[in-house]
BAROLO-327910 format. One record per residue (C-alpha): residue number from 1; residue in one letter; x, y, z. Coordinates in Angstrom, 1 decimal. Layout:
BEGIN
{NUM; 'a'; {X; Y; Z}}
...
This chain:
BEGIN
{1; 'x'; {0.0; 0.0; 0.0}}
{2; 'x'; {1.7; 3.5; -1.1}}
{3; 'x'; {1.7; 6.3; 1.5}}
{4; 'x'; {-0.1; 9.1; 1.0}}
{5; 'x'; {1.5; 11.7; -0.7}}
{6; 'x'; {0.5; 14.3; 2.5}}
{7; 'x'; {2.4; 11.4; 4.5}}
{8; 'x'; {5.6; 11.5; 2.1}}
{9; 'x'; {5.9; 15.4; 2.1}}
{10; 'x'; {6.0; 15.1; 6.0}}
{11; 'x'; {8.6; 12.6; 5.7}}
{12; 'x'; {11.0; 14.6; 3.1}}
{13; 'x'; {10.8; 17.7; 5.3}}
{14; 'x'; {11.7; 15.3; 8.0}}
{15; 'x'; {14.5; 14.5; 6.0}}
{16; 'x'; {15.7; 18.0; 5.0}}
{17; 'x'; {15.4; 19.2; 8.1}}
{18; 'x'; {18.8; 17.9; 8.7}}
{19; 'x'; {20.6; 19.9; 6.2}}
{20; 'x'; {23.1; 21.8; 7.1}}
{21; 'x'; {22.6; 25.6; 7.2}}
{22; 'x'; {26.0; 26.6; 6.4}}
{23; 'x'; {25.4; 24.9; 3.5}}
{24; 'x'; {22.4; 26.9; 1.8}}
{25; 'x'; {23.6; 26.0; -1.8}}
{26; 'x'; {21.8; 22.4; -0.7}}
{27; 'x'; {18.7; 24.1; 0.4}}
{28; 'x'; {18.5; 25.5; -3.1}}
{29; 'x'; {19.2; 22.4; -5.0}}
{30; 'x'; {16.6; 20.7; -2.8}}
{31; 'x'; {13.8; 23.2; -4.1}}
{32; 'x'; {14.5; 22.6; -7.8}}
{33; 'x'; {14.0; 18.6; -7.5}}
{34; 'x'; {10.0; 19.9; -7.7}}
{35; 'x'; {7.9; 22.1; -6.9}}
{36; 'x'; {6.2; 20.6; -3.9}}
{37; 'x'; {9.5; 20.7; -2.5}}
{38; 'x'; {9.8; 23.8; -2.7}}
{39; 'x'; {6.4; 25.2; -1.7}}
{40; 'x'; {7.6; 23.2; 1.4}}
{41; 'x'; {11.5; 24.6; 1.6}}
{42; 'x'; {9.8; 27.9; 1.2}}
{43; 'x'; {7.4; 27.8; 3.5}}
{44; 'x'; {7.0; 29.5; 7.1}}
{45; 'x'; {6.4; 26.4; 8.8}}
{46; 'x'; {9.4; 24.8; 7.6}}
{47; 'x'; {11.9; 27.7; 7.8}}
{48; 'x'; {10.5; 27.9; 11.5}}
{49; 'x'; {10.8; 24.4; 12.3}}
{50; 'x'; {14.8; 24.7; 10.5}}
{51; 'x'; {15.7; 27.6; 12.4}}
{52; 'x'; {14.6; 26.2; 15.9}}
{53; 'x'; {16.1; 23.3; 14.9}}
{54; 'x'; {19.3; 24.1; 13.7}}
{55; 'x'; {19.9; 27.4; 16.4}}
{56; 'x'; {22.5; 29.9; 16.1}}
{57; 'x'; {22.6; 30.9; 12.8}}
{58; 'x'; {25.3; 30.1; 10.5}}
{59; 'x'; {28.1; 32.6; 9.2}}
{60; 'x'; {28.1; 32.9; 5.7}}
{61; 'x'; {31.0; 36.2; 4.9}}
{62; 'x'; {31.8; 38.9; 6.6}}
{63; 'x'; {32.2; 43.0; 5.3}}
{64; 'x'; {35.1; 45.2; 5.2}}
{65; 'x'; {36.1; 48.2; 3.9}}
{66; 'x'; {37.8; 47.3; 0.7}}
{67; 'x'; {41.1; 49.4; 0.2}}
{68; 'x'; {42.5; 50.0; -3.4}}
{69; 'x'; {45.8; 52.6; -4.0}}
{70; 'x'; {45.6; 53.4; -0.4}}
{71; 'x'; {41.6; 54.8; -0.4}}
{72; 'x'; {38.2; 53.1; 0.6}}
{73; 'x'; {37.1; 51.6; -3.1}}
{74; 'x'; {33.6; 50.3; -1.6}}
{75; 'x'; {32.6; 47.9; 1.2}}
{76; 'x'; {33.3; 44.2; 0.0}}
{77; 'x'; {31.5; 41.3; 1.3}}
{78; 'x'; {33.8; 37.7; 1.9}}
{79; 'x'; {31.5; 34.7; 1.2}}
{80; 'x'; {32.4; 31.7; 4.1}}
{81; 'x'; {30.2; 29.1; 1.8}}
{82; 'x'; {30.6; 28.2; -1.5}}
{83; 'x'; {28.8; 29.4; -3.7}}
{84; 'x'; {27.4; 32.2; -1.7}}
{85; 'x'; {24.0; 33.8; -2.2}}
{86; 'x'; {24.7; 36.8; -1.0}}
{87; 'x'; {25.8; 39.2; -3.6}}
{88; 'x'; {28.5; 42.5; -3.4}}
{89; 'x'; {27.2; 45.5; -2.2}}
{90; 'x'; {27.7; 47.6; -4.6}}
{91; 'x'; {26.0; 45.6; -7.0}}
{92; 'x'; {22.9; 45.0; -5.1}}
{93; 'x'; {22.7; 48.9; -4.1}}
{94; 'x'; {23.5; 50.4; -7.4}}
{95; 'x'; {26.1; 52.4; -5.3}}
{96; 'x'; {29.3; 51.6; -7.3}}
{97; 'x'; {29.9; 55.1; -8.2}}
{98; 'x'; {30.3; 56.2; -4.8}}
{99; 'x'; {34.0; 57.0; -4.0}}
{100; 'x'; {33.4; 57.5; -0.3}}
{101; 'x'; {31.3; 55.2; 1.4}}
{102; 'x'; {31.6; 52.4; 4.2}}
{103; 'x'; {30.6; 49.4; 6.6}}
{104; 'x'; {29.4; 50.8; 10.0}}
{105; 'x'; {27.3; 47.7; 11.5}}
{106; 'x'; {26.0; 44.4; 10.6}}
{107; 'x'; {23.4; 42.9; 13.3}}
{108; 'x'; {20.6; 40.7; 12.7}}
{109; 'x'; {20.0; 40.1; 9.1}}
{110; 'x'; {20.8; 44.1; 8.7}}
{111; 'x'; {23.9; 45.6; 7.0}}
{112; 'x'; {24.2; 49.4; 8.0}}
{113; 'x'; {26.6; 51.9; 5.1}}
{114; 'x'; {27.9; 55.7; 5.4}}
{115; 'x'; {27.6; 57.3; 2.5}}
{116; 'x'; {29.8; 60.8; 2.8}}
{117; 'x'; {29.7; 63.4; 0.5}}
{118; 'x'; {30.9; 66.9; 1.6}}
{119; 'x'; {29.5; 67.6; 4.7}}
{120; 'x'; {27.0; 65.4; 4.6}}
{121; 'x'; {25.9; 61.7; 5.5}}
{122; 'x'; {24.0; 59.2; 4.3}}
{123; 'x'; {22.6; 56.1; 5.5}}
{124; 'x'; {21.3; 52.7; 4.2}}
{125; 'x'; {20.1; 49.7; 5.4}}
{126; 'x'; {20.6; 46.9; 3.5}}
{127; 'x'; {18.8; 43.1; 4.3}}
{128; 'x'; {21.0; 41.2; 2.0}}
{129; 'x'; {18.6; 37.6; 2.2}}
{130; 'x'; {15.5; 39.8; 0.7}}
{131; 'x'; {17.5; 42.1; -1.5}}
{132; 'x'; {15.6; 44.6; 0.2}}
{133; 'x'; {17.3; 47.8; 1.1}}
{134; 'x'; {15.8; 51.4; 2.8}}
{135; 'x'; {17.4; 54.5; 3.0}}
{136; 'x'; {17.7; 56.9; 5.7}}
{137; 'x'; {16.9; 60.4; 6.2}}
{138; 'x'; {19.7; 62.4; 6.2}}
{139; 'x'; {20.7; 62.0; 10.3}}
{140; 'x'; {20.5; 65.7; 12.4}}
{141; 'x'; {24.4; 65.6; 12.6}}
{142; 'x'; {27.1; 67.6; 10.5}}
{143; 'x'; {30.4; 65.7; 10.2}}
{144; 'x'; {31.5; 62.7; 9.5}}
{145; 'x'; {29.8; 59.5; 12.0}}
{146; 'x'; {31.9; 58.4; 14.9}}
{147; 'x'; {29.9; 55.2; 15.4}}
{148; 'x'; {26.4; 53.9; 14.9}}
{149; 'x'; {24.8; 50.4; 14.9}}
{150; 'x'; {21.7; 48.7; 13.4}}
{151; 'x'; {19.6; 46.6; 15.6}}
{152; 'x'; {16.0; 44.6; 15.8}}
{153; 'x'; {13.2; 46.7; 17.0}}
{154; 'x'; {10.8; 43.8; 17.8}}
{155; 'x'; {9.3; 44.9; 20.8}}
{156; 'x'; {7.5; 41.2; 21.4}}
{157; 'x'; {10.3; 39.8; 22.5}}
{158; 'x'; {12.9; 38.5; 19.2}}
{159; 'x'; {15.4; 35.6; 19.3}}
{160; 'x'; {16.8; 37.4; 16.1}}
{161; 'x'; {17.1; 34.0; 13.5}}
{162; 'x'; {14.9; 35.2; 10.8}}
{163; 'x'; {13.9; 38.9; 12.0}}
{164; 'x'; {15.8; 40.9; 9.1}}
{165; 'x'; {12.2; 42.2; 7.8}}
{166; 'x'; {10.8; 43.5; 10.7}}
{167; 'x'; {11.2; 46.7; 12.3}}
{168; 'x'; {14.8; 48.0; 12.9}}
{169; 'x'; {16.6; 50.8; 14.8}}
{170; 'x'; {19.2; 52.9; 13.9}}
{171; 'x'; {21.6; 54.1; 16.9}}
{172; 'x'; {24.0; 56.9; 15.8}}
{173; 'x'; {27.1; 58.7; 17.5}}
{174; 'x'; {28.5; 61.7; 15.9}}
{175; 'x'; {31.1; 64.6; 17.0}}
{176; 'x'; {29.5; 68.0; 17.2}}
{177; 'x'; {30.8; 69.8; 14.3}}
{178; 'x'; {31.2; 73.2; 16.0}}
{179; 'x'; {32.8; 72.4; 19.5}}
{180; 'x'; {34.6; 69.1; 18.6}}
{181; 'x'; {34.1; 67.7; 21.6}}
{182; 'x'; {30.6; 67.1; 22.4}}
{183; 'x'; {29.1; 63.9; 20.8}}
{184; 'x'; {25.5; 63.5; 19.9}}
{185; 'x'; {23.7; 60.5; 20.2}}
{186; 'x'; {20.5; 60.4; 17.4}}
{187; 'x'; {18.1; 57.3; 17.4}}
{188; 'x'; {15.9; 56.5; 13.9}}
{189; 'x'; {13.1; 54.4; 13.8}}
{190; 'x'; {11.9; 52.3; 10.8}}
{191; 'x'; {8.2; 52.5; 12.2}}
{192; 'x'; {8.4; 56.2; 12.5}}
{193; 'x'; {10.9; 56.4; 9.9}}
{194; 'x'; {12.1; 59.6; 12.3}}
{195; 'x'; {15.5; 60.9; 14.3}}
{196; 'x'; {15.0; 61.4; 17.8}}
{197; 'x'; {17.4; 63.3; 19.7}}
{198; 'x'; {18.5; 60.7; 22.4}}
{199; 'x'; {21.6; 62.7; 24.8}}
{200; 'x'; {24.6; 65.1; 24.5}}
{201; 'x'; {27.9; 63.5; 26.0}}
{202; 'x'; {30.6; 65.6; 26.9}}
{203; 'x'; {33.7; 63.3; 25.6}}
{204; 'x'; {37.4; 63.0; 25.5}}
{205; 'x'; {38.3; 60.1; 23.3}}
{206; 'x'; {36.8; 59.7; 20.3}}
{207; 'x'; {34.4; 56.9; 19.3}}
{208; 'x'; {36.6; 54.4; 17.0}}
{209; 'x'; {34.7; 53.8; 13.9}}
{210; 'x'; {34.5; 49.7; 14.4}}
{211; 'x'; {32.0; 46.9; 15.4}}
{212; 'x'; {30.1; 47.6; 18.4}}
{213; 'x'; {29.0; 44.9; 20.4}}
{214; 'x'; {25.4; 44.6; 21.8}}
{215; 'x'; {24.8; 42.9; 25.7}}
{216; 'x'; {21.4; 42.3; 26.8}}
{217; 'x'; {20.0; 45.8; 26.0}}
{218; 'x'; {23.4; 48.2; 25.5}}
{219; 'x'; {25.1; 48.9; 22.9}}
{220; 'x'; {29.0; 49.1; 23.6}}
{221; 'x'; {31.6; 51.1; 21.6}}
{222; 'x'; {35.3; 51.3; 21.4}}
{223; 'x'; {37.0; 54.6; 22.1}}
{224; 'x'; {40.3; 56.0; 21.2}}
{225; 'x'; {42.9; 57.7; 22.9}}
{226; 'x'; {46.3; 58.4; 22.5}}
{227; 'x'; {47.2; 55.7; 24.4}}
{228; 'x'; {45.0; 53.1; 22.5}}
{229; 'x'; {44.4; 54.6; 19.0}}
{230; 'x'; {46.9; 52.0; 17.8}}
{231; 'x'; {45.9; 48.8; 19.5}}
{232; 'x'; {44.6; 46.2; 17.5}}
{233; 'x'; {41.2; 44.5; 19.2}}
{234; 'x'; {37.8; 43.7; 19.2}}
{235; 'x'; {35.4; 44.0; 21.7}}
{236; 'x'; {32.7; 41.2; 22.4}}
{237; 'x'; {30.0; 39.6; 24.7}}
{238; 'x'; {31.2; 36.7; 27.1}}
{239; 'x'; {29.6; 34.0; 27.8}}
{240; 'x'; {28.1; 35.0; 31.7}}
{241; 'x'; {27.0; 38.0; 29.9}}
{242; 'x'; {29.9; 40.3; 30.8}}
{243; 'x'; {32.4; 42.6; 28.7}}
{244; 'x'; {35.2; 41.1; 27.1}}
{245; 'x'; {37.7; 41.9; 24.4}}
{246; 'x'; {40.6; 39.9; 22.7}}
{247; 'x'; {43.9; 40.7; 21.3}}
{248; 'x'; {47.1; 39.3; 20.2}}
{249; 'x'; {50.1; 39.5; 22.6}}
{250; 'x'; {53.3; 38.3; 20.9}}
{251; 'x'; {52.3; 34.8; 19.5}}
{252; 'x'; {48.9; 34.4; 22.8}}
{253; 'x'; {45.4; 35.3; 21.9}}
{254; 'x'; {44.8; 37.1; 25.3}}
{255; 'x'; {41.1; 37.1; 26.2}}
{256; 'x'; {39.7; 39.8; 29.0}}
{257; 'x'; {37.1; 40.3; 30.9}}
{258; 'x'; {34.7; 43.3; 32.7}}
{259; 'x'; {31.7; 42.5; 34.4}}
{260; 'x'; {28.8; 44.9; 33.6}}
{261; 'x'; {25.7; 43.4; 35.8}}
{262; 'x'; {27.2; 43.1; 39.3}}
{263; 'x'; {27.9; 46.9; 40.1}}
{264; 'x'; {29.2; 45.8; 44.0}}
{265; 'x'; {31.7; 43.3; 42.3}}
{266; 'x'; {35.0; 44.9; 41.4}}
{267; 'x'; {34.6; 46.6; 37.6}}
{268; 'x'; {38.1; 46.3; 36.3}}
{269; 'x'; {39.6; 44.3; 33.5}}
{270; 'x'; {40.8; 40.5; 34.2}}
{271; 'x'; {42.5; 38.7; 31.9}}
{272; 'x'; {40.4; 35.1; 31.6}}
{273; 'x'; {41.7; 33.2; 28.9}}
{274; 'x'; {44.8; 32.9; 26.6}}
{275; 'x'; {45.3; 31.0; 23.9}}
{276; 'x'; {48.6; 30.1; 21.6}}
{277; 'x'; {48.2; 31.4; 18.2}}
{278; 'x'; {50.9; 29.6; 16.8}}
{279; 'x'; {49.6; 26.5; 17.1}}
{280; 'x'; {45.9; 27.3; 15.6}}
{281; 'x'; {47.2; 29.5; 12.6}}
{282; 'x'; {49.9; 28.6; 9.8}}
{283; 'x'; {51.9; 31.3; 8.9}}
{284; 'x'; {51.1; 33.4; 12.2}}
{285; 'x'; {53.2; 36.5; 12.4}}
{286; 'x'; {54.5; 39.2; 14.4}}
{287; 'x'; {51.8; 41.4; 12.0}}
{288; 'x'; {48.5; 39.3; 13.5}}
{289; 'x'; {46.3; 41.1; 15.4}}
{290; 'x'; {42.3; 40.4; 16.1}}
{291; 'x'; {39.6; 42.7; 13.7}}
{292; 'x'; {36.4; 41.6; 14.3}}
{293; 'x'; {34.2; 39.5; 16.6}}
{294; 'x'; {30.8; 37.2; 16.9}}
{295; 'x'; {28.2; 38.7; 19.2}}
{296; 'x'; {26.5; 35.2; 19.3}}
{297; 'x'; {29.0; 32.8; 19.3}}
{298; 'x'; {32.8; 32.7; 20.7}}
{299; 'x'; {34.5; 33.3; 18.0}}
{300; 'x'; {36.9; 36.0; 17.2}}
{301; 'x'; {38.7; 37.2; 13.4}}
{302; 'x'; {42.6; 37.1; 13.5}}
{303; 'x'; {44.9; 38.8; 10.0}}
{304; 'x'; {47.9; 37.7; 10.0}}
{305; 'x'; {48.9; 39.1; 6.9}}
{306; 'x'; {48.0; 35.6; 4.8}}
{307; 'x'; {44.6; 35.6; 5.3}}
{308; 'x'; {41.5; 35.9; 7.8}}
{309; 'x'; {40.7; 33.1; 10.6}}
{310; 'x'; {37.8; 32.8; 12.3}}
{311; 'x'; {38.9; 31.0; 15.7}}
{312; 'x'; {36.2; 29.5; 18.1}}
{313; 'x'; {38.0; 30.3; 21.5}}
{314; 'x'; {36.3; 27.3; 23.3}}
{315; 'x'; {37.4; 24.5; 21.2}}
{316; 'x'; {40.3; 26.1; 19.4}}
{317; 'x'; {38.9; 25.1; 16.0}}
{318; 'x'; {40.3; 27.4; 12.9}}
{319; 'x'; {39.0; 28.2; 9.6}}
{320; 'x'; {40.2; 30.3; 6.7}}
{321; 'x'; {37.6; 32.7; 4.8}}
{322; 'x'; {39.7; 35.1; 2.9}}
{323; 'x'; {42.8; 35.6; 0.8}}
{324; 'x'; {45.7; 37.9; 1.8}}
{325; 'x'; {44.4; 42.1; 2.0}}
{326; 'x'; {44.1; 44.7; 4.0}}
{327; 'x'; {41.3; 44.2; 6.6}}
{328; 'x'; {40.9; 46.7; 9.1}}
{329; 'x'; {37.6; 45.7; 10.5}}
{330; 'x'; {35.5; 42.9; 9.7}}
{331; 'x'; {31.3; 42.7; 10.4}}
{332; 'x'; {30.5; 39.1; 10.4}}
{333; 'x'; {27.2; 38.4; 8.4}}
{334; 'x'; {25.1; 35.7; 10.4}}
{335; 'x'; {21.8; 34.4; 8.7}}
{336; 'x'; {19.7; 31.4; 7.7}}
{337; 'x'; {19.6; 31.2; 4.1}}
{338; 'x'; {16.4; 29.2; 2.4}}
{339; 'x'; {15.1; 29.5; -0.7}}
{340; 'x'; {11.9; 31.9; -1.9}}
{341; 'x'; {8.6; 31.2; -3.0}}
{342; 'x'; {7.9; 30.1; -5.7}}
{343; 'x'; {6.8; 33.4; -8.7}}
């Protein structure tokens, strides 16, 4: 007696359940075998069921800041799978005539660009799984930006797997353009689509234009000073929900520590972790140092001049994603990948 073909369908999403997500060219084969497959691939319930299943979602490139002749070109994104689904930037936005513009933040689904021109800036949003992108009102703030991030505005509650086309907020820091040392802190809604003054803060270091890092509900930037303008890390959520940052001693990863939640426990720096670089990377040189990080997992980005490395600090493990360049900053792109319905 043959199964009924309901009973079948349940069975092959059973079955593709199990595919990898760092893998989303396998998806997309799947969905061409026919087209009940993929009404099912493409499907809410089944990209609900494959995100719970599966978790964290899978890194599939990173951004950076392209450099050619010793100038920004245009922001470049580094697939991690092969063949990637996510296409350049520049492409996808229609920007590649645009001398001056940059990577400032990539969180949940969203990839956030500067566009400068004179004295002004400009903003887009870009969702690179839809192809969708949404630009900005020009932001209340003359100057160039000394930090911003993008960030889920789901006010139900989000565990940001598949959120990239819901609300989002824009959080933007930049230098007051008459006394040079106030900064302004602008907020943007895409449900208002509106910039609210948020606070003045009276600074002494400027705000380093690289990835923030989001804890719980704060956003944490890096600032600069003489004494650190120079140093090579990346700041990142730990595990029991406290500060950390890593950087490259010599040949050690050195990993540190601040807690943030316990105000009566001591707030300084402890150093928590090292970890021999020489024996992870090939190649490792005095030149490595640590350019970008993973808010949800461990993981941290090492250039050492040959290439860049993701390393997962718990188990050690190393990968390679990109050829030799100059990489300054890199925003890790984190998303589940499955194909579209059907036209």
């Amino acid at each position: 007696m043959a199964l009924a073909p309901e009973l079948v369908l349940d069975i092959v999403g059973e079955i593709l359940l199990l595919l990898p997500p760092d893998d989303p060219a396998s998806l997309a084969r799947a969905s061409l075998v026919c087209k009940p497959w993929q009404r099912l691939l493409s499907g809410r319930a089944f990209r609900r069921r494959y995100r719970a299943f599966h978790g964290t979602p899978p890194l599939l490139g990173f951004l950076h800041d392209h450099y050619a002749r010793g100038a920004v070109a245009a922001p470049r994104f580094v697939p991690a799978v092969c063949p990637s689904p996510i296409p350049q930037p520049a492409a996808a936005l229609g920007l590649s005539s645009y001398r001056d513009w940059s990577v400032i933040d990539c969180r949940h689904g969203r990839v956030l660009f500067d566009i400068f021109d004179d004295l002004s800036t400009s903003l887009v949003v870009w969702q690179p799984v839809t192809g969708r992108h949404h630009p900005l009102p020009h932001p209340p703030i003359l100057g160039r930006l000394h930090g911003a991030a993008v960030l889920c505005a789901n006010r139900r509650g989000c565990d940001h797997l598949d959120c990239h086309g819901g609300p989002f907020r824009v959080l933007l820091l930049g230098l007051d353009f008459i006394t040079r040392t106030v900064m302004q802190v602008q907020t943007y809604s895409s449900e208002t689509r509106a910039w609210n003054f948020s606070a003045r803060h009276d600074l002494r270091h400027h705000v380093a234009r690289k990835p923030s890092t989001l804890i719980g509900d704060c956003i944490y930037f890096r600032l600069d000073s003489a004494r650190t303008a120079l140093l090579r890390f990346a700041i990142m959520p730990m595990e029991d929900g406290s500060l950390g940052f890593a950087d490259i001693r010599g040949s050690q990863v050195c990993i540190w520590s601040k807690n943030i939640i316990d105000t009566e426990v001591s707030a300084g720096w402890e150093q928590c972790g090292v970890i021999e670089l020489e024996a992870l990377i090939p190649e490792s040189c005095n030149q490595a140092c640590v350019v970008g990080s993973v808010e949800s997992s461990y993981v941290i980005f090492v250039n050492n001049g040959v290439g860049v490395f993701p390393v997962e600090l718990k188990s050690g493990r190393v990968g390679k994603i990109s050829e030799p360049g100059h990489y300054d900053a890199v925003f890790p792109f984190m998303s589940f990948y499955t194909p579209s319905s059907p036209s």
